[in-house]
C-alpha positions as CSV (number, residue, x, y, z in Angstrom):
1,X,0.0,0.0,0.0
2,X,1.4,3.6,-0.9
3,X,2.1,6.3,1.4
4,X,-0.6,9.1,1.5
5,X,1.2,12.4,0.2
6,X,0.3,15.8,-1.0
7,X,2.0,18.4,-2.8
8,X,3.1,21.2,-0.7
9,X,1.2,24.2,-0.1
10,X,2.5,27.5,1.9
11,X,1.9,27.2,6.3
12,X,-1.7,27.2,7.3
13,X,-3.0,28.7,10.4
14,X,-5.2,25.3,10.7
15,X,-5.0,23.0,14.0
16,X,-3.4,19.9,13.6
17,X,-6.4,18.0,15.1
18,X,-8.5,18.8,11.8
19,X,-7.2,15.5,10.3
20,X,-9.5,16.2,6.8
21,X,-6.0,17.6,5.1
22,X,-3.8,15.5,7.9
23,X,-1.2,13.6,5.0
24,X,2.5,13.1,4.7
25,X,4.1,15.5,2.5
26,X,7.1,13.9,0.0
27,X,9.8,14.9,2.1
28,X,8.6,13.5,5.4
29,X,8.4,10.1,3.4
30,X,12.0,9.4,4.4
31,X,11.9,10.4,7.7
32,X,8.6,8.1,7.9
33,X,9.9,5.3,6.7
34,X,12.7,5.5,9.2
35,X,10.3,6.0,12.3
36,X,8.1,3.3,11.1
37,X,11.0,0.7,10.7
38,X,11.9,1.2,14.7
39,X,8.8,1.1,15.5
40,X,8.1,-2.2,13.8
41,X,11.5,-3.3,15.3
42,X,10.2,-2.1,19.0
43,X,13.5,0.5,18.9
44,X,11.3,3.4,19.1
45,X,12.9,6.1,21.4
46,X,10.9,7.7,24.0
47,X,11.2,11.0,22.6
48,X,11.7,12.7,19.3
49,X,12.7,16.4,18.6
50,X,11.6,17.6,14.9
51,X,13.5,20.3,14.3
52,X,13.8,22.7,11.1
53,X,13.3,25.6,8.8
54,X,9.8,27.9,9.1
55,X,7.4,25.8,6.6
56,X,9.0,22.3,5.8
57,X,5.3,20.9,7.6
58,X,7.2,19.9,11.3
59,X,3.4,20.1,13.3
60,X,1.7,18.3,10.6
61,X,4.2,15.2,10.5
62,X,4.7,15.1,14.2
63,X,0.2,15.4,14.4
64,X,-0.1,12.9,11.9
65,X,2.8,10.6,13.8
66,X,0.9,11.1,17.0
67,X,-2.2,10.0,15.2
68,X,-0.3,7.2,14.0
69,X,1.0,6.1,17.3
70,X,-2.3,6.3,19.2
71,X,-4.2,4.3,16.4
72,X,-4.9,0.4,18.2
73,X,-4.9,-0.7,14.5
74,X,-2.6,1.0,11.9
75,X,-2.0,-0.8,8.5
76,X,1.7,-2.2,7.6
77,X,3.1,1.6,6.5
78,X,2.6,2.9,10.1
79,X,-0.7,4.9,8.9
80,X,-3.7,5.2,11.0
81,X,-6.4,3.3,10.1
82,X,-9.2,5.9,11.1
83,X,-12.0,3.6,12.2
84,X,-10.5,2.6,15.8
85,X,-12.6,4.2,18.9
86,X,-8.8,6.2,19.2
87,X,-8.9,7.9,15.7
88,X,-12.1,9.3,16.4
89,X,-11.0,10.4,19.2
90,X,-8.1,12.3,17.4
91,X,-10.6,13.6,14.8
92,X,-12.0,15.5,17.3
93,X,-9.2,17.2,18.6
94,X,-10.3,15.0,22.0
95,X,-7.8,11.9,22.5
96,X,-6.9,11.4,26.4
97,X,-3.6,10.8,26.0
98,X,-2.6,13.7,23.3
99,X,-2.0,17.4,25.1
100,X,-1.2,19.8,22.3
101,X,1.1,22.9,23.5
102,X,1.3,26.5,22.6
103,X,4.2,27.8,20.4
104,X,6.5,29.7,22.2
């Protein structure tokens, strides 16, 4: 099954929990991949810092990796599958275990 990408577009004001537009852009395929390979391996570090230039999309991969990580049933790419009780959660912006901070 392919990745979900799209091509990019400038920064958007929009929260991360409106998943509607919530996709992988072609540059965060690599980095991705990488994640999704530790995590298949159970080597997946306890933190991650995503770091980078104004623009590059750094709150939409790390939303759409935390939407990934609190899915109970993601397909073999990592993606979530967006049925689970915890998906529907996300879509609403009202998960438990996901507490969105400011920007500085």
């Amino acid at each position: 099954m392919a990745l979900k990408t799209k091509k990019a577009s400038p920064p958007s004001d929009k929260k991360p929990s409106d998943n509607s537009k919530l996709e992988l852009l072609p540059w965060h395929l690599l980095t991705w991949k990488r994640i999704q390979q530790a995590r298949s391996d159970n080597r997946l570090h306890h933190a991650l810092l995503i770091t980078g230039k104004v623009g590059l999309g750094k709150l939409q991969f790390a939303s759409y990796l935390a939407y990934s990580l609190l899915c109970t049933n993601p397909n073999a790419d990592g993606l979530p599958c967006g049925n689970c009780r915890s998906c529907q959660l996300f879509a609403v912006g009202n998960h438990p275990d996901l507490k969105l901070l400011p920007q500085a």
